[in-house]
N, C-alpha and C positions, 0 to 999 in steps of 0.2 A: 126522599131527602128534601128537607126544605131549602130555596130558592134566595136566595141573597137578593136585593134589591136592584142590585146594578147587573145581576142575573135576569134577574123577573123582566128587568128593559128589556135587556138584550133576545131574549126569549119570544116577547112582546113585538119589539121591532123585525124578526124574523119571521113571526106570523103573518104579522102587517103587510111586510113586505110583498110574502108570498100571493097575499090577496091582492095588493096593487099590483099585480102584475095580471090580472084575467083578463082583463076590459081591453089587453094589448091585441087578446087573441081576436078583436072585435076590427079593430085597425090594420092587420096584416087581410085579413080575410072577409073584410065586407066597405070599409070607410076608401082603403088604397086603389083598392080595383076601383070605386066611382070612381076616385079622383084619377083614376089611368082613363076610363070609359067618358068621363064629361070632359078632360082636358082631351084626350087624344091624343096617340102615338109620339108625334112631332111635341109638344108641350109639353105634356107628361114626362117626356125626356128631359126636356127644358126645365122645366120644375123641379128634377131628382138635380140634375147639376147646380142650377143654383142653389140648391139648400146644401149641396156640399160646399159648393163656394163659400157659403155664409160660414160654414160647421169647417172649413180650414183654416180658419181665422177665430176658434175658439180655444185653440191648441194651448194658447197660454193659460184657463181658466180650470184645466184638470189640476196643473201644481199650484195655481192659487188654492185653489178648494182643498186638496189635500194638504198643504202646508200649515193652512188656516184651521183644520181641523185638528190637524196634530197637535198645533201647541195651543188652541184652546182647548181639546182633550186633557193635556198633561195640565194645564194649569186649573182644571177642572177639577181633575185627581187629586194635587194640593192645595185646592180648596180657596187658591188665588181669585179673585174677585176682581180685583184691580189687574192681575194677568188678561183675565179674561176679556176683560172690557178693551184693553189696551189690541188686543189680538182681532176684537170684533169688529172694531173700530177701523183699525189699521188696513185690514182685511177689506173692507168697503172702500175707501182711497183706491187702492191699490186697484181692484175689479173695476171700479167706474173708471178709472183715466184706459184702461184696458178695452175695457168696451166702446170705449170714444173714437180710440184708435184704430179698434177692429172696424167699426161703420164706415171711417174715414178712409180704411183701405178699401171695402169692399165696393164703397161712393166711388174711388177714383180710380181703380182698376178697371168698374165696370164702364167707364168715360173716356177710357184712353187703352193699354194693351186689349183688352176685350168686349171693344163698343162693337163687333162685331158678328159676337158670339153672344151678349149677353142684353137681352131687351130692359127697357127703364123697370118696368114692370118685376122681371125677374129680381132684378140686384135690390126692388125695395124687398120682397118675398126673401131675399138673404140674409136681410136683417133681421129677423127672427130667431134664426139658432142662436146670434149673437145674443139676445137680450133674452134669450130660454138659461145661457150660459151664465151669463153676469147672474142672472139671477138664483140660478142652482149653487150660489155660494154659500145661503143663507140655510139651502137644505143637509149641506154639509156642516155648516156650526151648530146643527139641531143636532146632528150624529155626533158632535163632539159629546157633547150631554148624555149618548147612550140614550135618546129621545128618537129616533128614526122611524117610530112606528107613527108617532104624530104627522109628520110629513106623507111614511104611505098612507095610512087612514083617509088623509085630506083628498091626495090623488086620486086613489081609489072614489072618493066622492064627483069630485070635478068630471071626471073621465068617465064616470054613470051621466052623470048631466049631461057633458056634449056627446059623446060618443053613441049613446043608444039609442035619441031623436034623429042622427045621421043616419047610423046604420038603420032602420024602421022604417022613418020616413022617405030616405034615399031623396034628401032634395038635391035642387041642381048646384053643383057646385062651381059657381060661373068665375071661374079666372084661377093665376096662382095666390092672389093675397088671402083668396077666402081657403084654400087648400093650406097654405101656409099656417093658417089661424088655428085652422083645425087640430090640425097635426100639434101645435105648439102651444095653443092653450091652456089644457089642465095643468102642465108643467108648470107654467108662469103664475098662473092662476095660485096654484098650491104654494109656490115659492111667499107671495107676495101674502095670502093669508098667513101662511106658517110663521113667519118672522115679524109680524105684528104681533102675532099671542105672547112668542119668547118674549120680544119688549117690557109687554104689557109684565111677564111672569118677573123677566129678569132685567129692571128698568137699570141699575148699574152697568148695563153693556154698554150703555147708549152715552156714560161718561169717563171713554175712555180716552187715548189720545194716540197719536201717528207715530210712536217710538217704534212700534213693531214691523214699520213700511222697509226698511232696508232688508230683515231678516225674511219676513213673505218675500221681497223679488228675487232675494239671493234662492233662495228653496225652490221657490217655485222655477225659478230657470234651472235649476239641475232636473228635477221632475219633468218640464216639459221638452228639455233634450231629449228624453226617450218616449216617454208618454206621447206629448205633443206629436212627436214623429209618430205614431200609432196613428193618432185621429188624423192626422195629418195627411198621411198615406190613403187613409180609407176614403176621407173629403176628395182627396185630390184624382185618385183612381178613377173614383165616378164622376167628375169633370172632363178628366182626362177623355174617356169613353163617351161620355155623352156629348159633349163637344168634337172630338176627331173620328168616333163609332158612326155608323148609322144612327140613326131615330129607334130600329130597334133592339141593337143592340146596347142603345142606351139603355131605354127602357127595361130591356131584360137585365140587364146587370145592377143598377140601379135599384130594383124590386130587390132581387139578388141581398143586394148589401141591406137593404131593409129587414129582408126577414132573416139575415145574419144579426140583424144588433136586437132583434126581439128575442131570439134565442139567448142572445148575450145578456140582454140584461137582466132575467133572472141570476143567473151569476155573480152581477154586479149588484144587485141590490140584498143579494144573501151576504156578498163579502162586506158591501158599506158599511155596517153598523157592527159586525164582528170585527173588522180592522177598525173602529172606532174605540172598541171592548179592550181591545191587546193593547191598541196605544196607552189606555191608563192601567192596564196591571202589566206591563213589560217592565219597567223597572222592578219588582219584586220578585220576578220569574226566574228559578235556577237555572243553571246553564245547561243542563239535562231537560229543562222543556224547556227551553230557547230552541235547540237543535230538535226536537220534536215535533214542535209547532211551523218551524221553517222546512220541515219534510214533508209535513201533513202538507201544509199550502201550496209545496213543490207538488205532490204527491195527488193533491182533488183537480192543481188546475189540468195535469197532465189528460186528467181522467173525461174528467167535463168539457174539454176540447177535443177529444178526440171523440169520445161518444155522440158530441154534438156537430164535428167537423162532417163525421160520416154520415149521420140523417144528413146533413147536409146535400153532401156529394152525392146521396143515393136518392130521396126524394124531391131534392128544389126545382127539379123540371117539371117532375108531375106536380108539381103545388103551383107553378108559376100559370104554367098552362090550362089547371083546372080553373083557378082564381079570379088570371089577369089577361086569359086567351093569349096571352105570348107563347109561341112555338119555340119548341128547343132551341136556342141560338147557340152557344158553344158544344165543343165537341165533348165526350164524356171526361178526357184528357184533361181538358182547359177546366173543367168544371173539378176535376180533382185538384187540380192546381192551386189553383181561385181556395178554395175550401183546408186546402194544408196551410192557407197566408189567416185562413178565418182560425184554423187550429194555436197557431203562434199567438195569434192575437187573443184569443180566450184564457190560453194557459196563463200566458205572461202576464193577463191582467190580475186573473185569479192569486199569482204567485206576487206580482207587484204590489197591490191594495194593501196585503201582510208588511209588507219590507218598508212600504212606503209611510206606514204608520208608525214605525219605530227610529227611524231617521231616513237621512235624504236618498238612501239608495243611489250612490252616484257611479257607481261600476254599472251595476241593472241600469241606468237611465242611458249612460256611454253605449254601453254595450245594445243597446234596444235600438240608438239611434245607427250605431255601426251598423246592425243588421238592416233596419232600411232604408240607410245609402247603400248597400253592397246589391240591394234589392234593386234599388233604382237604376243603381249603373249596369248591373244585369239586361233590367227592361230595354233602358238606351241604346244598347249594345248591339240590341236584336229589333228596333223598331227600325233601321233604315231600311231593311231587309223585308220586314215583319207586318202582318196587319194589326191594328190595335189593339184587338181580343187575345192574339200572340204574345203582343209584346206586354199586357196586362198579366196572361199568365204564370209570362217567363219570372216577373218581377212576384207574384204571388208562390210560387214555391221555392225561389231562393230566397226572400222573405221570411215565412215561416219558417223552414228549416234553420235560419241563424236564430230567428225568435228563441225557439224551442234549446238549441244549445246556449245559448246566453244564459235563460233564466236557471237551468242545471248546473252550467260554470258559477255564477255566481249563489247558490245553494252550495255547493263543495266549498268555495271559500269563505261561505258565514259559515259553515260547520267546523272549519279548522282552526277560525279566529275565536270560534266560542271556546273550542275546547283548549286554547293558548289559552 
């Protein structure tokens, strides 16, 4: 069967994809352990929380990026030009006063509640997820186009460049800014090529105007009610630990959540440019595959977090300790725990990316944040009592377990508002 065009992307961008994601397996397994081994235990810790620090202050730039993608998708689809412009534009405003504000907190938190916990050195090293994040807006308006393959290709390229002179050479990686760099490079790097080409392809983006600025922050604060509580929770956990933990048990958790989001992001980078795909043919779709499509995505994320939750749970000792010489530090218990809060989080994104590309998903965003308040005040409840890998777990498996029903509750009520 021949391949439609906006197929043939789609197809293209999922191959892509699949290939930018090797080079990860280079960073989890040879780049992280130097940078555990040249920082050392005490740092190393240091360096996982403050990049969380940075990365819980990016929470607003998931519903930027997906809103902004949305409706340059659909205005992509009717062929609006002047939509689009108006959307790309808008889009930009919106991220840079975002990103000003994210620095400005992370500057003045780390000067005042946590001048005591958080070195100068670190809080500049925070500022990196920030300006990895502002800048991954632009790789999300290349998905609106059904273009996402150009984006991995690029990465894929950046990430041969730096990533395989580290890993070879193993030079010294002296401090967090140069570790920071590492890790956050190619990202940046790709963002800032890839959206000079569009320009150059599609120089009408570039005159468009701030109409579209109320509608991104209204969207985007519904998205990151639930969304944002996601990253939010993950940043904050591993502050949370590596700050009030041990040193090793920072560190162990910390790796922990690392090699949870390289797991992850295959997932996410197969969803990106398919929930890019469905934003411009969902208006033409019966209501018989509407409720298909929304079971299938109920149905893969169920699948791929649970297959992935259990390598989890069953291998991340043995990979920590091969890799990173960290010794078991949670119990098998706390390690399952830990790993049903990663399962929630998998599915829900898997099942969100779908919902979220066809409107605001604002039950799924309520409902995502209810489950990690309820998670939170769990944890609370049991740290005056509790040691922090406790009260970490308690909040990980009450966590996930509402995750997982939420995004089921809200699949039963788009199936019965389709079929009204």
């Amino acid at each position: 069967m021949k391949l439609s065009k906006d197929r043939f992307k789609l197809a293209m961008s999922l191959v892509f994809n699949a290939i930018s994601k090797l080079p990860a397996i280079l960073v989890i397994t040879s780049i992280l352990p130097q940078v555990k081994e040249s920082l050392g235990f005490d740092s190393y810790s240091s360096f996982l929380a403050a990049m969380a620090f940075g990365g819980f202050f990016v929470l607003p730039f998931g519903g930027i990026n997906a809103v902004s993608r949305r409706i340059v998708g659909m205005q992509y689809g009717c062929h609006d030009e002047g939509g689009q412009a108006d959307a790309f534009v808008s889009a930009i405003a919106v991220a840079s006063g975002v990103a000003a504000i994210a620095c400005s907190m992370v500057l003045l938190l780390s000067l005042t509640v946590f001048a005591h916990r958080i070195s100068h050195i670190a809080a500049i090293a925070a500022f990196f997820p920030i300006m990895s994040a502002a800048l991954n807006l632009f790789d999300n308006i290349r998905a609106a186009f059904n273009e996402h393959y150009v984006v991995a290709a690029l990465l894929f390229a950046f990430q041969l460049v730096i990533y395989i002179p580290v890993a070879i050479l193993h030079p010294g990686i002296n401090g967090m800014l140069v570790a920071a760099l590492i890790m956050q490079a190619p990202g940046m790097l790709t963002s800032t090529a890839q959206v000079s080409l569009l320009v150059v392809q599609r120089p009408y983006l570039l005159r468009g105007t701030l109409k579209r600025v109320p509608e991104i922050l209204h969207g985007s604060l519904v998205f990151s009610l639930g969304e944002g509580a996601l990253s939010g929770a993950i940043n904050a956990s591993v502050f949370f630990l590596g700050s009030y933990g041990s040193p090793r048990e920072g560190a162990w958790y910390g790796t922990f959540v690392r090699l949870f989001q390289t797991v992850l992001s295959p997932l996410l980078l197969f969803m990106f440019p398919l929930s890019a795909f469905v934003a411009t043919k969902w208006p033409g779709l019966s209501a018989e595959k509407r409720i298909r499509l929304i079971r299938w995505a109920n149905g893969f994320g169920l699948f791929y977090g649970g297959v992935f939750a259990l390598a989890l749970a069953v291998g991340s000792q043995r990979f920590l300790q091969y890799f990173y010489h960290i010794p078991p530090i949670g119990t098998p218990l706390q390690v399952v725990a830990i790993s049903v809060f990663f399962m929630g989080i998998m599915s829900e994104r898997a099942y969100g990316m779908i919902i979220f590309a066809i409107d605001n998903g604002r039950f799924l965003s309520a409902g995502t944040f209810v489950a990690v308040l309820l998670a939170a005040v769990a944890g609370a409840s049991v740290a005056a009592w509790s040691a922090p890998l406790q009260t970490l777990s308690t909040f990980g498996v009450v966590g996930g377990l509402g995750l997982l029903a939420i995004m089921s509750w809200d699949m039963l009520r788009r199936g019965r508002s389709i079929q009204s």
